[in-house]
ZADO-1210 file (C-alpha; in nm, 4 decimals, padded with zeros to 6 digits):
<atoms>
<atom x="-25.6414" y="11.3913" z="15.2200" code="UNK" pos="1"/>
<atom x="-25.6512" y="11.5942" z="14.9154" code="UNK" pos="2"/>
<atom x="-25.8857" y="11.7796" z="14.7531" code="UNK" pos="3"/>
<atom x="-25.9337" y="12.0468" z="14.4666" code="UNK" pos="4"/>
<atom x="-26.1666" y="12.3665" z="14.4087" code="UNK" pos="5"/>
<atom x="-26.3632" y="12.4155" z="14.1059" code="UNK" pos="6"/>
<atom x="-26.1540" y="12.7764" z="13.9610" code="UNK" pos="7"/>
<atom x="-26.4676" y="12.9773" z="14.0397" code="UNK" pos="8"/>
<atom x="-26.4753" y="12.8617" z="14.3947" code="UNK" pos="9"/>
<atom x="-26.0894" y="12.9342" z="14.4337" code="UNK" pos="10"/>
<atom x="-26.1049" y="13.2841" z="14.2819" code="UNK" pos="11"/>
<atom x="-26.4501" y="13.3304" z="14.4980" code="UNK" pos="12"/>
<atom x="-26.2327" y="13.2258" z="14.8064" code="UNK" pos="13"/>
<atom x="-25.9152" y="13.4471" z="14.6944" code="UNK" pos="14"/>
<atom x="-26.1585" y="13.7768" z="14.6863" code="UNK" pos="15"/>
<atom x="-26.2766" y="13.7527" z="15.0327" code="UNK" pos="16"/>
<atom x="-25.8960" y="13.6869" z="15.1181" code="UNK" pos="17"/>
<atom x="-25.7799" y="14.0116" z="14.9694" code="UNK" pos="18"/>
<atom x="-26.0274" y="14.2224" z="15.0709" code="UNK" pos="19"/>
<atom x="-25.9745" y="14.0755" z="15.4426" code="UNK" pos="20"/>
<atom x="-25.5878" y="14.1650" z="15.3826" code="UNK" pos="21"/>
<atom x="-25.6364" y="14.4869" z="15.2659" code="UNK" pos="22"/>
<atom x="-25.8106" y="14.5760" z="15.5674" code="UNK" pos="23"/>
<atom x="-25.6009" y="14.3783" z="15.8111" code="UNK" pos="24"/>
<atom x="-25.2390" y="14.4610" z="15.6060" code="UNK" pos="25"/>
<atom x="-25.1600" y="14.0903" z="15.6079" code="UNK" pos="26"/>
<atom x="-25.0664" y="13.9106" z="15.3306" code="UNK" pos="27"/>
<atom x="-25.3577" y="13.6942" z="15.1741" code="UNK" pos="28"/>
<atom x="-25.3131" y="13.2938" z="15.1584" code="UNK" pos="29"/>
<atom x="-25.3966" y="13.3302" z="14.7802" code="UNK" pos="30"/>
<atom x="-25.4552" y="13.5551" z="14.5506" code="UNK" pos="31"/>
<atom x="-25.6854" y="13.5813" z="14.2498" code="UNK" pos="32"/>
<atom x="-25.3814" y="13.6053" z="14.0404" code="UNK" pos="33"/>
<atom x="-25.2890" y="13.2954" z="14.2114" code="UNK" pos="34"/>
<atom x="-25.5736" y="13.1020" z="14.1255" code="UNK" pos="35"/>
<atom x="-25.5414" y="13.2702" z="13.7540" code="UNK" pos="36"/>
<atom x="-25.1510" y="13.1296" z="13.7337" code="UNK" pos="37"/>
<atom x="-25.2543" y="12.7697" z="13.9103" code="UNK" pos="38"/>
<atom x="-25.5555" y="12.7536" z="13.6391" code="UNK" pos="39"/>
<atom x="-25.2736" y="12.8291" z="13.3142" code="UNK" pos="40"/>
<atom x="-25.0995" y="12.5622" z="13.1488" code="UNK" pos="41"/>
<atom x="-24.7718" y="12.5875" z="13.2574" code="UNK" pos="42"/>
<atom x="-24.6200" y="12.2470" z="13.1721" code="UNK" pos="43"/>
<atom x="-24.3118" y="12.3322" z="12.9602" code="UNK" pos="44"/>
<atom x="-24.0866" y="12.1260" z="12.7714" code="UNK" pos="45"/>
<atom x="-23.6939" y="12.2687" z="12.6955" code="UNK" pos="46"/>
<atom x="-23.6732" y="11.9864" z="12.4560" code="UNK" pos="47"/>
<atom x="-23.6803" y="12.1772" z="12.1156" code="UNK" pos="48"/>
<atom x="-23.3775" y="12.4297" z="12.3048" code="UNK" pos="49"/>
<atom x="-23.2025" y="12.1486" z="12.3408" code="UNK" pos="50"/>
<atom x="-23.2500" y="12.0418" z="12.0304" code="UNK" pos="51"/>
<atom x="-23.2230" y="12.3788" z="11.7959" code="UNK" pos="52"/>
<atom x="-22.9993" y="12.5667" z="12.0386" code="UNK" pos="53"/>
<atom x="-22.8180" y="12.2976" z="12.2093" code="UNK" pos="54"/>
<atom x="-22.9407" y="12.3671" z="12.5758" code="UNK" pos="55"/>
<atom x="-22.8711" y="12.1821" z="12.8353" code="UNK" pos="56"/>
<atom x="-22.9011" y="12.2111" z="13.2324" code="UNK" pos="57"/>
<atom x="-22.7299" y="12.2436" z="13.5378" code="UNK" pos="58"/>
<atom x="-22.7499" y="12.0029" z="13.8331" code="UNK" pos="59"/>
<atom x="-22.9744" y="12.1462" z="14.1392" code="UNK" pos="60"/>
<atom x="-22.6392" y="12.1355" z="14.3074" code="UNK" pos="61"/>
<atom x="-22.4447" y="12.3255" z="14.0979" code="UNK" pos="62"/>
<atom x="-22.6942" y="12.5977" z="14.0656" code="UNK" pos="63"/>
<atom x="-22.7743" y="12.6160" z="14.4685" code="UNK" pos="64"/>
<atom x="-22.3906" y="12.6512" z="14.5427" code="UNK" pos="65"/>
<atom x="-22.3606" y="12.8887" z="14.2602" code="UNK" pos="66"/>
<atom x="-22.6404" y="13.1299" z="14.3782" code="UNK" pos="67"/>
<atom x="-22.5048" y="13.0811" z="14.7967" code="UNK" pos="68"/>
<atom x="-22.1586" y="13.2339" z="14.6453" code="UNK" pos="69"/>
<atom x="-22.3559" y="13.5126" z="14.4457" code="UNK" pos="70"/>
<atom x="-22.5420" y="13.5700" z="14.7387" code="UNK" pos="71"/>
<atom x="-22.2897" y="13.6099" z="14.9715" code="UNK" pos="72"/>
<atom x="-22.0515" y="13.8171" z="14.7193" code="UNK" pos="73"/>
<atom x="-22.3072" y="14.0733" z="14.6864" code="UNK" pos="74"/>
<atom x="-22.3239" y="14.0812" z="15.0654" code="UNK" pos="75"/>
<atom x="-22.7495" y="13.9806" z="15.0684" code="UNK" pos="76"/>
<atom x="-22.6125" y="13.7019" z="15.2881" code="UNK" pos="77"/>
<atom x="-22.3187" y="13.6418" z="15.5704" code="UNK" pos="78"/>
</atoms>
């Protein structure tokens, strides 16, 4: 079942979860900033790169395998 929060109710709900984590140390389930990022319009289109600059992308693949090897060169993984 799914259902969504009106913003003000979300950042109401995100205060009383800092202030409990601040107290507690825990990390909150949200965060006003949260709420603030979730609210934005973040739909983005590379189109116009690809276009004007010739962009393209990499397969998930590629890019996953890349960043193990990076990851494990730099020794933040065995």
């Amino acid at each position: 079942m799914k259902f969504f929060l009106p913003i003000s109710v979300a950042n109401l709900i995100a205060g009383v979860l800092e202030k409990k984590a601040k107290k507690t140390g825990k990390k909150p389930l949200m965060t006003t900033f949260s709420v603030y990022n979730l609210a934005r319009n973040n739909r983005f289109d590379s189109s116009k790169a690809s276009k004007d600059l010739g962009y393209t992308t990499r397969s998930y693949r590629e890019t996953i395998r890349d960043e193990i090897r990076w990851l494990k060169e730099t020794g933040k993984i065995a």
